[in-house]
N, C-alpha and C positions, 0 to 999 in steps of 0.2 A: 513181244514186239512193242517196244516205244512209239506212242501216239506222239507228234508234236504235234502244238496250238499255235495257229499264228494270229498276233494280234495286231489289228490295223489302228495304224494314226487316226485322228480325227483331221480326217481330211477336210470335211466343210468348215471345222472352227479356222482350221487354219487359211483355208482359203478364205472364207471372211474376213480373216486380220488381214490377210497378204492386199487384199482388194480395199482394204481401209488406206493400208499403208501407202499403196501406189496411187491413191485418187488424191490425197494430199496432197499441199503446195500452192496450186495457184490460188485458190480463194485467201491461204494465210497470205501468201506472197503481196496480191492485189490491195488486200486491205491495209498490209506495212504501209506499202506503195505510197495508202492514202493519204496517212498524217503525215507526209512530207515535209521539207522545212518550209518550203509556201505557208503550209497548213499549220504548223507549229507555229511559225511569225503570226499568221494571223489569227492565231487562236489567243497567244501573248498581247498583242493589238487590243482583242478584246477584251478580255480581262483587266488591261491595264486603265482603257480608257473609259470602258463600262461596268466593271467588277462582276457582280453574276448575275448580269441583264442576259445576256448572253446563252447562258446556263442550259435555259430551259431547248433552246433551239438546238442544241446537241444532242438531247434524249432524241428528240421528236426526229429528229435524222432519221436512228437507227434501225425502225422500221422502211422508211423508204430506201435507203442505203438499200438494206435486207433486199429491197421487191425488186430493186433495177438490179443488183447484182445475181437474184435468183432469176431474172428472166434472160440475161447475158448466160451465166451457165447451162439453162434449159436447151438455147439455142445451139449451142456448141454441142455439148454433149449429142445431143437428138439428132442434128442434121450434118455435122462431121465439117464445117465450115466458118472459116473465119468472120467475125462481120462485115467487114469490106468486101467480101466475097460472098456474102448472103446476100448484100445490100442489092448487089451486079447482078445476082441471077434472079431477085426478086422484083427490080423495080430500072432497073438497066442502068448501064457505065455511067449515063450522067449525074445520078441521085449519088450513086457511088461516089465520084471524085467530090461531090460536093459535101458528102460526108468525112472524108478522107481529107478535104481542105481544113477541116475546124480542125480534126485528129492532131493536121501539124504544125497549127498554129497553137493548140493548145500543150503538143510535147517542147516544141521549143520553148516557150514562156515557161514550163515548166520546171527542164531542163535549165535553165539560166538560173531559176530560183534554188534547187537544188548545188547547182556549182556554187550559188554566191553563198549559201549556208555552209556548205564546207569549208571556202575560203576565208569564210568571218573567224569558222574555226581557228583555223590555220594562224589568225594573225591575232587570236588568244594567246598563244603558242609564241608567237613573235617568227612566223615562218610566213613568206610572203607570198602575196599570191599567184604568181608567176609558175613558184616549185609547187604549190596545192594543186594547180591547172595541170599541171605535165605530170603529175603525178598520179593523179583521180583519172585524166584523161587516158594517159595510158597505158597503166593498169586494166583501163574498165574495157579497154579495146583489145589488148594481149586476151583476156580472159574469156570475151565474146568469141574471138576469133580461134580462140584454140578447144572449147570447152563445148561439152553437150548442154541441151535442156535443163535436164537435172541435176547438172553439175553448179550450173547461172543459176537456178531456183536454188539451191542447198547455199549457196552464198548470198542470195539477196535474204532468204530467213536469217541465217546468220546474224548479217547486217542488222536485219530490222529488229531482233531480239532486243536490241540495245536501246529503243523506244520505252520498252519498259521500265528505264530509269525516270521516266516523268512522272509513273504513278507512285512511284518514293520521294520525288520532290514533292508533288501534289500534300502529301502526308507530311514532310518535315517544313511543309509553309505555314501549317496551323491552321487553317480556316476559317473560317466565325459561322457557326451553323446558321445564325438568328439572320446574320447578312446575307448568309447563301439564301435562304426560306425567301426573304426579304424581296431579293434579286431574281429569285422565280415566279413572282407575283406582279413585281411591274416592269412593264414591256412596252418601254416608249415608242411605239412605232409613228407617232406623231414626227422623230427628230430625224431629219433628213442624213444625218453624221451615222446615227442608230440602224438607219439603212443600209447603205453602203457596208456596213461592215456584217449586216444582214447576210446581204448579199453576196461578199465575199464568204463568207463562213457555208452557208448553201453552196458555192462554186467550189468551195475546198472539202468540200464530204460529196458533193457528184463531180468527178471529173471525165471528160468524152473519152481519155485512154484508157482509161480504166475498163469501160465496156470492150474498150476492143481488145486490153489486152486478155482480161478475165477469159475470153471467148476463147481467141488465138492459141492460149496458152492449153487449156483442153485438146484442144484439138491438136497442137505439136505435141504434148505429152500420150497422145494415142490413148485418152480416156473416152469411155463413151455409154451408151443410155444406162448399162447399169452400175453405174457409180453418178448416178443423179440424186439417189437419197442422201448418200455420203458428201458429194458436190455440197447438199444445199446445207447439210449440217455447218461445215466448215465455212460457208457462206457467213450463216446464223452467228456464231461464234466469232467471226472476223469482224462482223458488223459494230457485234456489241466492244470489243476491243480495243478498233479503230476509235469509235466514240468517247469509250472510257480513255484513251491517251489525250484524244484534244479536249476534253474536259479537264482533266489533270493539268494541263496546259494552260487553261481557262484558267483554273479555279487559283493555281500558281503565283498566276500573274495577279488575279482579283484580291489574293490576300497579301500581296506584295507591295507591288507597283502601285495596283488600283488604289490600295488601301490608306501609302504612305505618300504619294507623289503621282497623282492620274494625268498630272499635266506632262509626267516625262518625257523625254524626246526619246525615240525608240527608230534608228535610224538603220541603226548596224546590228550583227548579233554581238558585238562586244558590249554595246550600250544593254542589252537585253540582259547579257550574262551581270556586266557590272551591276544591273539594277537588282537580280537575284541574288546574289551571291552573298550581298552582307545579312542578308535573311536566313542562308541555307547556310552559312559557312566559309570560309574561306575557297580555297584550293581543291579540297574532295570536290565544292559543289561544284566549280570550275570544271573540273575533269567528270562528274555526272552528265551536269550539261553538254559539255563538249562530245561525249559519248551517244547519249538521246541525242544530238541533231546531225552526227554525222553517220549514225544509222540509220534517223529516218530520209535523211538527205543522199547515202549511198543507195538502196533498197529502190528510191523514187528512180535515181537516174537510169538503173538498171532494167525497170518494168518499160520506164517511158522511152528509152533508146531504140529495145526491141518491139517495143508496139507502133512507135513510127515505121519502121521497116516492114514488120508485119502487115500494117495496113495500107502501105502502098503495095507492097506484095499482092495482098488480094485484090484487088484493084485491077492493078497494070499485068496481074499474072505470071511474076517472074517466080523461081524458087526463092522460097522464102522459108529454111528451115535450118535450125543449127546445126542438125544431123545434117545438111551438104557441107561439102570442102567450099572453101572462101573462091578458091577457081568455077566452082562448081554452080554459085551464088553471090556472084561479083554484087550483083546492085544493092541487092539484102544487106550484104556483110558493109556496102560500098556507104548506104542512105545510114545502117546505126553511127559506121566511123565519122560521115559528116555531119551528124547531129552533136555528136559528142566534143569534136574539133570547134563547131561553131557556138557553140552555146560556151566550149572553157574559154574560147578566143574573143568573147562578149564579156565575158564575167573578167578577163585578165586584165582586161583594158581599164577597170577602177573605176567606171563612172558611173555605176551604178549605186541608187539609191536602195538596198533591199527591202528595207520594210515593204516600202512605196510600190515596189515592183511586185511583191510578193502577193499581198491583198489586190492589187491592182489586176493582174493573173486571175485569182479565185472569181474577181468581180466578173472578168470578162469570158470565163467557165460558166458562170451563171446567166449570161448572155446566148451562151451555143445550147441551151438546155434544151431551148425547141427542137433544134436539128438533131440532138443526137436522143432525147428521149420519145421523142416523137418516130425517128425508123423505128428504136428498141420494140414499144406498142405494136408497130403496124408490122417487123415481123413478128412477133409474137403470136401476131394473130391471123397472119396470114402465111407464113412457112415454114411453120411446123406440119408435122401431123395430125389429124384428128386428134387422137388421144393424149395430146399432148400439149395442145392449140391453147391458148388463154382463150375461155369462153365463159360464160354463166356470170353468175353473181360475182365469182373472183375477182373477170376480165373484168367486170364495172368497178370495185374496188380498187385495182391496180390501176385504172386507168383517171379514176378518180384523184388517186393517191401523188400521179405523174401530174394532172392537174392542175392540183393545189399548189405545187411546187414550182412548176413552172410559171403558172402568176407571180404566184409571192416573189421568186427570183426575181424575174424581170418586173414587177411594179419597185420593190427595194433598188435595184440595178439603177434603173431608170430616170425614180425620183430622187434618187440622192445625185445623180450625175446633173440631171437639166436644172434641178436648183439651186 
């Protein structure tokens, strides 16, 4: 009689992969999100008008980035609940809408900034911006409207992959190591111009959708406590990426712009691209750049459409999830379609300044830092779990860390505006 053997799969390895695989997404997704074309303009801003003054305040980000987006994952994950609907059952409806008010003023300002960097695109191209609006707009809205969770994250990475053409221009700009060294060493915070773009630059690496959507987005992909290792890994990793692009972006412009003509006018992204371009090359660089902004510009509109919707959702209580039918979630599917509608029917109209509006956005981000890093803290540490609660030496750390940042925000904010 023949014995068989049967041999078993490695069943935990592969459930560990499978559980790596499906916790992915939102933290890559959130961080594209970040270096947006706002973020990109005003990272070019910087570099052009301070070379790598700037530099140093980019490192120093990407720990705090890290702390506020690991304690937005922690919450989600742990409590099964969007922020806007944390806010509501920890602190009542009206903390809530008053959180939910910055949410949409800060996606529309953002939103507008992203349609006007596609449309700059657009009229590289010699394509005008009317057909870039109805095109991006509805597109972005066909796709919301028919398409799962994971179908809208698998395209907004997509998209944002294309971010990573900055860290190849960064490299074929040249640099001057002696001037980068140079530019991390003096840090004018005496010049009120130095601020303001301070400021902005803090308001374009913390933005208040981003909390909500990083949250939201957990929680509709049906992740939870144990994909919190894995959660903060990709966190970690998205922090330092997002960083490394607007430095790239920074450093671009510092060996370019800064270097050859810091007085440039930088109005448009034509004027941006025109001022890189005989640096990097002709036509490739053209079509680089135009690639880098209209992934970082599609990726942003996509995060911040559905985190508008999301966060009045948890708020006001309606369904708010892409698994419902658009019958099913009229106001949901109803708020991303009119953010989308109003923000290309803002930007189509042509009288917008982008640079101006772009930095102007991040500054007024750096404005809302009390309200929205200030709930992040106080759930943190009030609704969660015991075991999960920010407490001890960390909580002082982390709370220290929101501290620091929020001075510095609003004293730069502040002082570069009233003088």
């Amino acid at each position: 009689m023949t014995q068989t053997t049967t041999v078993s799969a490695p069943a935990p390895a592969l459930s560990r992969s499978w559980m790596a695989l499906t916790a992915l997404g939102p933290g890559i997704v959130v961080m594209l999100a970040d270096t947006d074309a706002g973020s990109i303009i005003t990272a070019a801003q910087s570099g052009a008008q301070w070379g790598y003054r700037l530099l140093l305040l980019q490192i120093v980000l990407i720990p705090v980035l890290y702390v506020v987006q690991e304690l937005t994952v922690r919450l989600g994950l742990v409590t099964g609940r969007g922020h806007g609907e944390l806010i509501r059952e920890t602190f009542g409806a009206k903390w809530a809408w008053l959180s939910c008010s910055t949410l949409l003023l800060a996606c529309l300002g953002a939103l507008i900034t992203e349609f006007s960097g596609i449309a700059g695109v657009g009229l590289l191209f010699g394509i005008p911006t009317w057909v870039s609006m109805l095109a991006v707009v509805g597109g972005m809205v066909v796709m919301i409207w028919t398409r799962s969770y994971r179908s809208v994250e698998r395209v907004a990475v997509m998209f944002g992959i294309f971010e990573l053409v900055f860290l190849y221009v960064a490299l074929r700009s040249h640099p001057d190591p002696a001037a980068m060294l140079d530019g991390l060493r003096h840090v004018p915070l005496g010049d009120n111009k130095y601020l303001y773009l301070a400021a902005a630059n803090i308001g374009a690496v913390i933005m208040p959708w981003m909390v909500f959507y990083q949250q939201s987005a957990v929680v509709e992909k049906g992740l939870g406590v144990q994909h919190l290792r894995l959660a903060r890994r990709e966190t970690a990793i998205g922090a330092v990426v997002t960083q490394l692009i607007m430095a790239a972006v920074l450093v671009t412009a510092a060996a370019t712009i800064g270097t050859s003509n810091p007085d440039a006018p930088l109005d448009t992204v034509q004027e941006i691209s025109d001022t890189l371009v005989p640096f990097l090359g002709s036509d490739i660089a053209r079509l680089v750049f135009a690639m880098g902004m209209i992934g970082a510009a599609m990726v942003a509109a996509i995060v911040v459409s559905l985190t508008a919707a999301w966060g009045v959702g948890e708020v006001a209580g309606y369904r708010r999830s892409l698994a419902d039918h658009p019958l099913e979630a009229p106001w949901f599917y109803g708020i991303v379609t009119a953010c989308l509608v109003l923000a290309g029917v803002l930007v189509a109209s042509d009288s917008i300044n982008l640079v101006q509006l772009s930095v102007g956005v991040e500054v007024v981000n750096a404005l809302m830092l009390p309200t929205v890093l200030g709930f992040l803290f106080a759930l943190s540490c009030k609704a969660l779990p015991e075991q999960y609660r920010l407490k001890g030496p960390y909580a002082w750390v982390v709370g220290a860390t929101i501290l620091v940042t929020v001075v510095f925000a609003l004293f730069s904010a502040v002082a570069s505006i009233v003088t």
